[in-house]
C-alpha beads as a LAMMPS data file, in Angstrom:
LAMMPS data file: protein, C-alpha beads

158 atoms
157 bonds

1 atom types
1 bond types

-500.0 500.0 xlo xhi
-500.0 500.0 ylo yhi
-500.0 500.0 zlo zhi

Masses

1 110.0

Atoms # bond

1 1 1 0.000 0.000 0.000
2 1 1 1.152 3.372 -0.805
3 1 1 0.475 6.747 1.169
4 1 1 -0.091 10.268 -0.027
5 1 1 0.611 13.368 1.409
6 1 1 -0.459 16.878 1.952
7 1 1 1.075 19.370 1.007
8 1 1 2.784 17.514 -1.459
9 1 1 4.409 18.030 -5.237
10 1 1 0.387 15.886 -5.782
11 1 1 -1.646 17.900 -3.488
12 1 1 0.229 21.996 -3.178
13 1 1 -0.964 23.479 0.034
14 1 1 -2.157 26.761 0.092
15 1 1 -0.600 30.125 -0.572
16 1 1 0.970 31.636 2.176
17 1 1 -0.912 35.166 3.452
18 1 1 0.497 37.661 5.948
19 1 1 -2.482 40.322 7.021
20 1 1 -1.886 42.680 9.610
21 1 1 -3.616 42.638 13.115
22 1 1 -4.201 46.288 14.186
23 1 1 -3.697 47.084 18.238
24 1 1 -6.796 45.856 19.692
25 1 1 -7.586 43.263 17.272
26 1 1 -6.784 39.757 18.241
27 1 1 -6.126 36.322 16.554
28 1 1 -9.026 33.756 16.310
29 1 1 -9.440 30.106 14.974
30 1 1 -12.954 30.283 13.075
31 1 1 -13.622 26.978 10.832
32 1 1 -13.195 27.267 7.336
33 1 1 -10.516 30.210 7.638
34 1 1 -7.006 30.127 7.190
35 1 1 -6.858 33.565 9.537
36 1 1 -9.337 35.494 10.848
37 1 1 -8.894 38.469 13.553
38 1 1 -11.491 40.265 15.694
39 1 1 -11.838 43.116 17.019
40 1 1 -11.776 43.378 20.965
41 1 1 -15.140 44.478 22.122
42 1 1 -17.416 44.551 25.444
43 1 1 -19.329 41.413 25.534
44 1 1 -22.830 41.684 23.872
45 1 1 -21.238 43.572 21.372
46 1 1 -20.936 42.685 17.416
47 1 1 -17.022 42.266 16.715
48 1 1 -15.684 43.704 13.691
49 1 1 -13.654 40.638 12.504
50 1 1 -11.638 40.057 9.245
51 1 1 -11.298 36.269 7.540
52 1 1 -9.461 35.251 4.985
53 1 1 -10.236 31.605 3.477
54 1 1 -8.916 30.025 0.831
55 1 1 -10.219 27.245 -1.888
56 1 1 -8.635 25.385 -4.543
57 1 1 -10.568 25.940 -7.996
58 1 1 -12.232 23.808 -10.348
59 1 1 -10.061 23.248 -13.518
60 1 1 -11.736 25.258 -16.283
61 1 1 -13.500 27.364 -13.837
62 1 1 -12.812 31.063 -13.770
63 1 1 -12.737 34.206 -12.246
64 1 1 -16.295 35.383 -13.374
65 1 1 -17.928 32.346 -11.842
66 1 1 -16.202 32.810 -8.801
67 1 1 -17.718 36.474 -8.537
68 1 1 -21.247 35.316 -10.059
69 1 1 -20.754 32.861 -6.778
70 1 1 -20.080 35.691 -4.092
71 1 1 -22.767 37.605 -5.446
72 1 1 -25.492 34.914 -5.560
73 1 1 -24.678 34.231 -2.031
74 1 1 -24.787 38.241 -1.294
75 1 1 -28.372 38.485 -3.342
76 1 1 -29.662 35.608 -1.627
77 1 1 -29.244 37.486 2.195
78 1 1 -32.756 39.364 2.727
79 1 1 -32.429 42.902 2.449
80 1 1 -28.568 42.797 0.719
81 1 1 -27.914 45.938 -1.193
82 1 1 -24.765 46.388 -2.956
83 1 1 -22.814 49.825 -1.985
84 1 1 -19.846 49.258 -4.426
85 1 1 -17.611 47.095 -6.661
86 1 1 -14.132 47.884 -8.199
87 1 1 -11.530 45.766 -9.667
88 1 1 -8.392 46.100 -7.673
89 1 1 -5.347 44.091 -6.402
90 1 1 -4.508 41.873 -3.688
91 1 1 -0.671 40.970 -3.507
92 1 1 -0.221 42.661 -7.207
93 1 1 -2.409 39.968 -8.596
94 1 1 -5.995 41.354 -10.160
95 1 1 -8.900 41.200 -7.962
96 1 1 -12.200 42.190 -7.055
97 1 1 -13.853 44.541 -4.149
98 1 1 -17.565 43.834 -3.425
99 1 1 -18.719 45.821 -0.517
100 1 1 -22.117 45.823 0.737
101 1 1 -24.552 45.935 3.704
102 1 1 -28.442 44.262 4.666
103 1 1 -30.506 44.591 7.873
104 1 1 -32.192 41.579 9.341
105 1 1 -34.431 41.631 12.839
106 1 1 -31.714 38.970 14.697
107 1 1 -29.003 41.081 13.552
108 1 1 -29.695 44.373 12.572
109 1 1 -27.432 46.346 10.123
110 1 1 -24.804 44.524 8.614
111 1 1 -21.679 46.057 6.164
112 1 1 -19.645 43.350 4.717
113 1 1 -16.572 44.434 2.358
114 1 1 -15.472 41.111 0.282
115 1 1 -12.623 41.047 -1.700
116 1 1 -11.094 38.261 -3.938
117 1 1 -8.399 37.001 -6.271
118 1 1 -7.215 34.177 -8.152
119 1 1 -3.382 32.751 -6.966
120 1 1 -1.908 30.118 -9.890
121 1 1 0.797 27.905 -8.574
122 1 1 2.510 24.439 -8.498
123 1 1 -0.439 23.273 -11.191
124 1 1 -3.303 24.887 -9.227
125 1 1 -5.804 28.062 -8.844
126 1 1 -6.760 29.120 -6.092
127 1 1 -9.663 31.681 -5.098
128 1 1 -8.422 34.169 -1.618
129 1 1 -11.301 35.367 -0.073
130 1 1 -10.830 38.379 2.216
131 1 1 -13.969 39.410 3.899
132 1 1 -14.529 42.020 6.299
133 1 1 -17.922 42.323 8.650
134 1 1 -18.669 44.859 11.434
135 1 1 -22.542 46.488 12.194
136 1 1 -23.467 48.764 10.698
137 1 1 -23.819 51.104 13.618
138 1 1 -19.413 50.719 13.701
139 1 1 -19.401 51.088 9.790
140 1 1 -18.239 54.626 10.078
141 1 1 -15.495 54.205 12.869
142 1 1 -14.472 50.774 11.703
143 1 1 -14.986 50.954 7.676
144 1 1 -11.182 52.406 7.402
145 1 1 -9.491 49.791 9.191
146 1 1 -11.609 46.934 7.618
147 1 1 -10.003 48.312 4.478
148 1 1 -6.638 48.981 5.526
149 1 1 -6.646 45.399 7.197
150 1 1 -7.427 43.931 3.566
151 1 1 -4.857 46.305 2.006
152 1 1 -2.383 44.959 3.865
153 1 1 -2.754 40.859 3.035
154 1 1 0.433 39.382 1.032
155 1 1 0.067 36.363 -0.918
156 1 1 3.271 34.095 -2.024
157 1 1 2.664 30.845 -3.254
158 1 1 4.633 27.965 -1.836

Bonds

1 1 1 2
2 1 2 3
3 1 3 4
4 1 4 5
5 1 5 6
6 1 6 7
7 1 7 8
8 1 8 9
9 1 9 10
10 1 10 11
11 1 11 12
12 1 12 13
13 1 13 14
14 1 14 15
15 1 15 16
16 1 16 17
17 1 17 18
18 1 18 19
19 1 19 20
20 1 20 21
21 1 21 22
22 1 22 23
23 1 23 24
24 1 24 25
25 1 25 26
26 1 26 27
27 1 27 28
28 1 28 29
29 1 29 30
30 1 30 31
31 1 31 32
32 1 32 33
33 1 33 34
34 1 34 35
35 1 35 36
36 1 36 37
37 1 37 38
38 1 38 39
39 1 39 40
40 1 40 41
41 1 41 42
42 1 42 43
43 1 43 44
44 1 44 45
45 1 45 46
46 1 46 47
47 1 47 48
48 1 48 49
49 1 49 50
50 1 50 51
51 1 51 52
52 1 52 53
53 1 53 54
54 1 54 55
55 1 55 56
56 1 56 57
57 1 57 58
58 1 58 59
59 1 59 60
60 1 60 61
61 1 61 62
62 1 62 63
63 1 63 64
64 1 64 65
65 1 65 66
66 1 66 67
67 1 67 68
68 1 68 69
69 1 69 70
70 1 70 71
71 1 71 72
72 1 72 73
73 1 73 74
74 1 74 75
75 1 75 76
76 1 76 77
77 1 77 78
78 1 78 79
79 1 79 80
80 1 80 81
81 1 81 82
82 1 82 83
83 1 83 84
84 1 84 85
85 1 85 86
86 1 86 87
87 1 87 88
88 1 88 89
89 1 89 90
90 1 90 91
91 1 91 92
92 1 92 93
93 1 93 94
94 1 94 95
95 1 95 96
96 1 96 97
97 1 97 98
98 1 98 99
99 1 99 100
100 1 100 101
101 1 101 102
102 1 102 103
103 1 103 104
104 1 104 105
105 1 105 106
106 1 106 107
107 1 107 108
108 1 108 109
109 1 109 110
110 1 110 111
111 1 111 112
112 1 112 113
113 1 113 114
114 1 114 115
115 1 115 116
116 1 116 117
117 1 117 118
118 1 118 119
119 1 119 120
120 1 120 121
121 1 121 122
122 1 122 123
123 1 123 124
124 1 124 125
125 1 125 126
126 1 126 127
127 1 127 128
128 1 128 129
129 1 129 130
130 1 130 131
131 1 131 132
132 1 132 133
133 1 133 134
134 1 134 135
135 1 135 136
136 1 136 137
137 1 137 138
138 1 138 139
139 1 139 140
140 1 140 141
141 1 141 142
142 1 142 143
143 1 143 144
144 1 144 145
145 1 145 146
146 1 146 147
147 1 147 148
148 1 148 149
149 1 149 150
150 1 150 151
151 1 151 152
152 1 152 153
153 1 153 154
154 1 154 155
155 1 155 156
156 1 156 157
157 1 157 158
C-alpha cells in the first residue's frame, strides 16, 4: 500500500498570506478560515472581525464564476444591497472589491466588504477570499481599518 501526502508536489498546500492585526484586534481560529482576527469588544457587542479563506478551484472554472458565486450568495441574504464594486489588487495579482450591507431583525445592520483574487501555482488556482464584517452602527469608525486590514494581506505561493 502506498500513502499520499499533503502538502505535497500531488496535493500543493495553500498560498501563504500575511495580514496585519491592528492594536486591539486579536487572533481567532474560526472553521473554514485560514486567519481570521477580531476586534476586541465589550461582551454583547458585534465584533468587527476580518477572515481570509482560501479554496482550490475547479479546472476550467474562472474568475467570473467565482464572482457570479459571491454575489449569488450576497443576493440571496434578505435585504442585501450592494454599496460598491471595483476591480483592484490583492498581492499585485488582479482582484475584485464587493462591498455591501443588509438589515435583518436577529441582527440588525450589517456592512460586509469582500474582496477576492485568483493565486496560480505548483499546477493549481486558487480563489483568496478576504472578507470584512462589522454592524453597521461601527461602519463609520471601523470601515477604514476593515479596508486597511485587507490592504495589507500578502500572498506568495509555496
Amino acid at each position: 500500500m502506498s500513502t499520499v501526502t499533503y502538502p505535497s508536489e500531488t496535493f500543493p498546500g495553500f498560498p501563504e498570506v500575511v495580514m496585519d492585526c491592528p492594536e486591539g484586534w486579536v487572533p481567532r481560529s474560526v472553521p473554514e478560515a485560514q486567519i481570521a482576527i477580531i476586534q476586541e469588544r465589550p461582551e454583547g457587542e458585534f465584533r468587527p472581525n476580518v477572515l481570509v479563506v482560501i479554496q482550490r478551484m475547479r479546472p476550467g472554472q474562472t474568475f467570473d464564476e467565482v464572482v457570479q458565486r459571491a454575489l449569488a450568495k450576497f443576493e440571496a441574504t434578505p435585504g442585501y444591497q450592494e454599496v460598491g464594486r471595483v476591480k483592484t489588487t490583492i498581492s499585485g495579482l488582479p482582484a475584485i472589491r464587493i462591498e455591501g450591507a443588509w438589515t435583518s431583525e436577529t441582527t440588525g445592520t450589517m456592512a460586509q466588504a469582500l474582496r477576492m483574487a485568483i493565486v496560480e501555482h505548483d499546477g493549481v488556482r486558487d480563489v483568496v477570499e478576504i472578507t470584512g464584517t462589522c454592524a453597521g452602527a461601527q461602519a463609520k469608525e471601523m470601515w477604514t481599518t476593515v479596508r486597511a486590514i485587507q490592504d495589507s494581506v500578502e500572498l506568495a505561493d509555496r
